[in-house]
GUFI-941971 format. One record per residue (C-alpha): x, y, z. Coordinates in steps of 0.25 Angstrom, whole numbers, plus 5000, padded with zeros to 4 digits. Layout:
N
XYZ;...
***
This chain:
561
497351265042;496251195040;496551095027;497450985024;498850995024;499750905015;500450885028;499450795033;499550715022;500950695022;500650645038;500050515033;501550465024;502550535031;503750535023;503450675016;503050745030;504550695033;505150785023;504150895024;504550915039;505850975032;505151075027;505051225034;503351215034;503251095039;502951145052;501951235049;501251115040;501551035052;500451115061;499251135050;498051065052;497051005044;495551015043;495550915055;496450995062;497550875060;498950905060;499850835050;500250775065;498950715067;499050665052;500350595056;499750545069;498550485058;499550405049;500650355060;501650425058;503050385064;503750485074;504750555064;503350605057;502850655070;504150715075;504250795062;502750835064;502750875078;504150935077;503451045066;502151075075;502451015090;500951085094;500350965083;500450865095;499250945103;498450965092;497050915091;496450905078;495050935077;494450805084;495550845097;496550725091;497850775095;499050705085;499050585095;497550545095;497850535077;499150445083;498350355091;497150335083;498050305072;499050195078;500150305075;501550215079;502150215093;503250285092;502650405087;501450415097;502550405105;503250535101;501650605101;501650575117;502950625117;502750745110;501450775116;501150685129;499950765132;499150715121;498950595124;497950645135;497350735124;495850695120;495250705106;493750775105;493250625107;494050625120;494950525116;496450515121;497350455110;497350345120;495850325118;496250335100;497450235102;496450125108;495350135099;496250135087;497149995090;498250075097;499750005098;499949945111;501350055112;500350165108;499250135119;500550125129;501150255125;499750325126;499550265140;500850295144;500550445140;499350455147;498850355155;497650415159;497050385145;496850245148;495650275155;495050405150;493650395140;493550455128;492250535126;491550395121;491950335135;492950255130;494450225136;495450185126;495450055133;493650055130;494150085114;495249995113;494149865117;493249945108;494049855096;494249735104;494849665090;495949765088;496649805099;497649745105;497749675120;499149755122;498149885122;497049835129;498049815141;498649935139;497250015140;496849915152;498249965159;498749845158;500149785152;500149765138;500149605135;501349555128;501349575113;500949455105;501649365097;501549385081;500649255082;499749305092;499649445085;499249345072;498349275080;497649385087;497649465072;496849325066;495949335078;495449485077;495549445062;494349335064;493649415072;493549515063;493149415052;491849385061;491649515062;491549545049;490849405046;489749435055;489549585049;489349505036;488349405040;487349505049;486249595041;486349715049;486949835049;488249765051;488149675038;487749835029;488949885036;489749765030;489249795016;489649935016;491049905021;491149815010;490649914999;491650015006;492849905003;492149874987;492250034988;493750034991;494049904984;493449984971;494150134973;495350094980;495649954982;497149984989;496350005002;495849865003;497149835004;497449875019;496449785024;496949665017;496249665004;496649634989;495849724981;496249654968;495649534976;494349584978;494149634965;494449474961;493549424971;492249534966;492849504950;492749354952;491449344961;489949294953;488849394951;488349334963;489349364972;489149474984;490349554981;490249594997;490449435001;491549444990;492249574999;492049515010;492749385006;493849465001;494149545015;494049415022;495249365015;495849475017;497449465021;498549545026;499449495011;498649555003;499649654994;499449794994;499649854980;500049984986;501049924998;501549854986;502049974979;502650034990;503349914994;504049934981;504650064985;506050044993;506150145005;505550285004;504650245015;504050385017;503350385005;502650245005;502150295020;501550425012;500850325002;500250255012;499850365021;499250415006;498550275007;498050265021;497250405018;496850355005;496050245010;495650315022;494850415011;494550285004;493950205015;493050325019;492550335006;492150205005;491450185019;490750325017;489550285008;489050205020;488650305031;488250215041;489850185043;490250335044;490350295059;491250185057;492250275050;493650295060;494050435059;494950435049;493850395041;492950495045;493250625038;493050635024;494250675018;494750675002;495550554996;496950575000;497950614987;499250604985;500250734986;501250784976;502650734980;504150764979;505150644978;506550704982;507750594980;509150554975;509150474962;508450344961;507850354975;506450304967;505650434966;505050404952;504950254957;504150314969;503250404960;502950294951;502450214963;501650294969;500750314955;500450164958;500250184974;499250304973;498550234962;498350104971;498050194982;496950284972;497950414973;498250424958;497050374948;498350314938;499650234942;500250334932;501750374934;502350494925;503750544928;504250674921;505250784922;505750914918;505750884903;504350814904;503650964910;504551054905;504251134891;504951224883;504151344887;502951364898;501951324891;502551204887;502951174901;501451184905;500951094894;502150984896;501750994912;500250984909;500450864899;501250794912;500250814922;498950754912;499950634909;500050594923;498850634930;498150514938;499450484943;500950524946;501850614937;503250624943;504350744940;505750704941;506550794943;505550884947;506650994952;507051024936;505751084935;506551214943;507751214934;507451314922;507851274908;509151324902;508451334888;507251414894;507351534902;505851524907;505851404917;504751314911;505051204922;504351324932;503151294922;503051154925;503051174940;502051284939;501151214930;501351074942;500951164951;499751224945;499351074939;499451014954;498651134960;497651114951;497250984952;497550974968;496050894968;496350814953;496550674956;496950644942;498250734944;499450664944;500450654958;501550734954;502850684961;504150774959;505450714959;507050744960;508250754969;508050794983;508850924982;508550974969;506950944972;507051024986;507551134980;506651124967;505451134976;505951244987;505951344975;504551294969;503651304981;502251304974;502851184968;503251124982;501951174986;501251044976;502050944984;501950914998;502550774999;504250774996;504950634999;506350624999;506750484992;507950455001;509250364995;508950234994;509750155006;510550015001;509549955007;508550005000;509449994986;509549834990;508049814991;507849904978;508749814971;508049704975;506749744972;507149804960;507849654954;506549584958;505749674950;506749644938;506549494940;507849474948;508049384960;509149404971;509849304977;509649274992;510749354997;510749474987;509949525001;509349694999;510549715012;511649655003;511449764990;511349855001;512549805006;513449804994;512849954992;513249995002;514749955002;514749974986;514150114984;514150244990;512950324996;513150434988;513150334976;511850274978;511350414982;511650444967;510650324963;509750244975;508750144967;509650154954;510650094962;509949964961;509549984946;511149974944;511249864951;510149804947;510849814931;512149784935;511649644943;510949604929;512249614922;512949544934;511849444930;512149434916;513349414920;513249284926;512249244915;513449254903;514249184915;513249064916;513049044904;514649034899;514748934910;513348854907;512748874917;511648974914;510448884917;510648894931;510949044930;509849134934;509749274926;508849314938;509549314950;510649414955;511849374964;512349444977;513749444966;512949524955;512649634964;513849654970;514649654958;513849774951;513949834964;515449824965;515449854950;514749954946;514350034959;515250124961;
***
């Protein structure tokens, strides 16, 4: 096959490949390639994945270890040119030992990617150990790894120039020497960049188009200053504020100098809010990585004379990336329609969605009295949310028949998705369309609608929330009502009490709501001991504001059972 798949896509977050492998065509899916003869392999080896992912992929198609894309990369030459963790170039070498004396059309052996992309030192061990040989061997430019590993004399690491000379490793450094060998190549850097600023040749233009590419990014998509340390907000102060006078390139240039590794990232900061469910936030940010990959390429491309110093992933023009209809499959109160409200802020941060916009239906909400009502009703839904996310809870209902009507008008409304979806497969103002329900009755909805299943590739299961998680909920959830905690009303301790107060199948029933019922008994626990204070006069040195270690554990003896 010579197109994209929506497998590779889901190669760069995981968490949906994981549930897919579950699936009877995942093998087949497994062995496509795309117009780059990549493998979803190759695109797991491109975004790090960690062994399970591999395993699952390797397991489907085990030939996908020998296969060369079409510039002769094999899936461990994607591994090493991308830092892929050790653990799972471990099980590549395993799998595929022979591969790590393969050469790519450049006559490069992984070996010869690891070193000129600032290779671990355990990856570099791992690969020498595999084949020692490599050590020595050129590539078709006449470089060893050990020649493009000092070709960056600023980034690598002593560990892997010792390794590459054949030597022992040196001892790791101390988190103060790692500091003070970071604030070295730091400074360096700063000259670096000081003296390209201050010369008037080609250097200095080249400095001034790097700089228009950053004002291009800080203007289309300011999220991607973030990575490298920079407030957007910030800048846009510093150009708001500056005289007419001003060079608005010295500004810039001020602004990245002070850059810091503090600076918050609006985007991170959403995700932080969400408890768990860490396959979805690694699919957000594998969504981001190729966003800004796209973004960075655009904005470098105006300049021709940098073409060369593009890296590979920069090199092939390739569309924006977009993000994929989903399924949310979970228990009550597991946070699907949290979730989905997130992400419409997340893909509007990232430029995914052109709105914030969050919409939640259901049944009622698509469903008419007859066809043509149903069409209408599902088209008024769709023009409400475009720009940004419409969510269908309990999306399986739409497969139950109406016991007023004979003809099924919910088939109506899926028919009319599809179509809708289909239709505007290139519009960016169509909304993301997230389906939502309860794992059983969603799998079997969608084994018997397949054109429907067909319009979502990406399922996540939203697993039970463990009492750890509960305990942090809560927490997170009285801040945000303007509660403090006392000191030893610890995350552990509500997970404790939960543990020894309610039963699994109990907090299956509910997950996050447990923690909004605890959260509304506590407050009357509170009030409580207000009325109490206050008959005994001592209600100034009460404080409405903070809840006891007793408040909890009396709602939870009380009330959850």
């Amino acid at each position: 096959m010579s197109t994209d798949t929506i497998m590779h896509d889901l190669c760069k977050g995981f968490g949906a490949l994981l549930m897919r492998s579950k699936e009877p065509s995942f093998p087949e899916e497994a062995s496509r390639v795309n117009d780059r003869g990549n493998l979803p392999l190759h695109a797991a080896c491109s975004y790090q994945a960690s062994p399970d992912i591999l395993e699952a992929l390797i397991r489907a198609y085990p030939a996908g270890c020998s296969h060369p894309n079409t510039t002769g990369n094999l899936p461990i030459h994607q591994a090493c040119m991308w830092q892929i963790p050790s653990e799972s170039l471990e099980l590549l070498l395993h799998k595929y030992p022979a591969g790590a004396a393969v050469r790519n059309q450049y006559g490069s052996l992984p070996l010869h990617m690891a070193a000129s992309n600032q290779a671990s030192p355990e990856n570099i061990r791992l690969l020498i150990d595999a084949y020692p040989d490599a050590l020595h061997l050129q590539n078709d430019d006449g470089m060893t790894p050990l020649d493009l590993a000092l070709a960056d004399q600023e980034a690598v690491s002593d560990a892997v120039i010792a390794l590459l000379e054949g030597r022992p490793a040196p001892p790791e450094l101390t988190r103060r020497q790692k500091a003070e060998k970071y604030q070295e190549r730091a400074a360096a850097m700063e000259r670096k960049l000081a003296s390209l600023q201050n010369t008037g040749s080609r250097r200095d233009n080249d400095v001034k188009v790097v700089l228009a590419a950053v004002r291009r990014l800080a203007d289309r998509i300011p999220h991607a200053l973030y990575v490298a340390g920079v407030d957007p907000n910030q800048l846009e102060v510093a150009l708001s504020e500056a005289s007419p006078q001003s060079d608005p390139d010295i500004i810039l240039l001020e602004t990245i100098r002070k850059r810091g590794s503090g600076v918050r990232d609006r985007v991170e900061d959403l995700l932080g809010t969400i408890v768990g469910l860490e396959h979805i936030k690694s699919q957000v940010r594998g969504l981001r990585r190729s966003a800004e990959l796209s973004d960075l390429r655009t904005s470098l491309m105006p300049s021709k004379n940098l073409v060369h110093l593009l890296p590979p992933a920069l090199a092939q023009e390739t569309a924006r990336p977009a993000a994929s209809a989903m399924v949310f499959c979970g228990n009550p109160g597991t946070g699907k329609t949290a979730v989905a409200r997130l992400l419409a802020k997340v893909y509007h941060e990232l430029g995914v969605l052109r709105k914030p916009k969050f919409l939640e239906v259901e049944r009622m909400d698509l469903v008419g009295k007859d066809v043509e009502q149903t069409k209408l009703k599902t088209k008024e839904v769709l023009e409400e949310a475009a720009g940004g996310v419409l969510l269908i809870d309990e999306a399986y209902t739409l497969g139950m028949a109406s016991r007023r009507n004979k003809v099924d008008a919910g088939a109506s409304a899926m028919a009319e998705l599809v179509y809708a979806m289909q239709d505007n497969s290139n519009n960016p103002s169509f909304p993301l369309i997230i389906l939502a329900g309860f794992t059983l009755e969603m799998q079997a909805f969608l084994a018997f609608q397949p054109e429907l299943r067909k319009c979502f590739p990406a399922v996540y299961e939203f697993p039970d929330y463990s009492c750890a998680e509960l305990g942090q909920i809560f927490g997170d959830l009285a801040a945000s009502k303007g509660f403090d905690v006392e000191e030893s009303l610890t995350s552990s301790f509500i997970a404790g009490l939960l543990e020894r107060e309610t039963t699994p199948a109990w907090r299956s029933e509910r997950n996050g709501r447990v923690c909004e019922m605890l959260l509304t008994g506590v407050r009357t626990q509170v009030r409580k001991r207000m009325r109490i204070a206050q008959m005994e006069g001592t209600d100034d040195q009460f404080d409405p504001h903070l809840i006891l270690k007793e408040d909890v554990e009396n709602v939870m003896k009380s009330d959850f059972k």
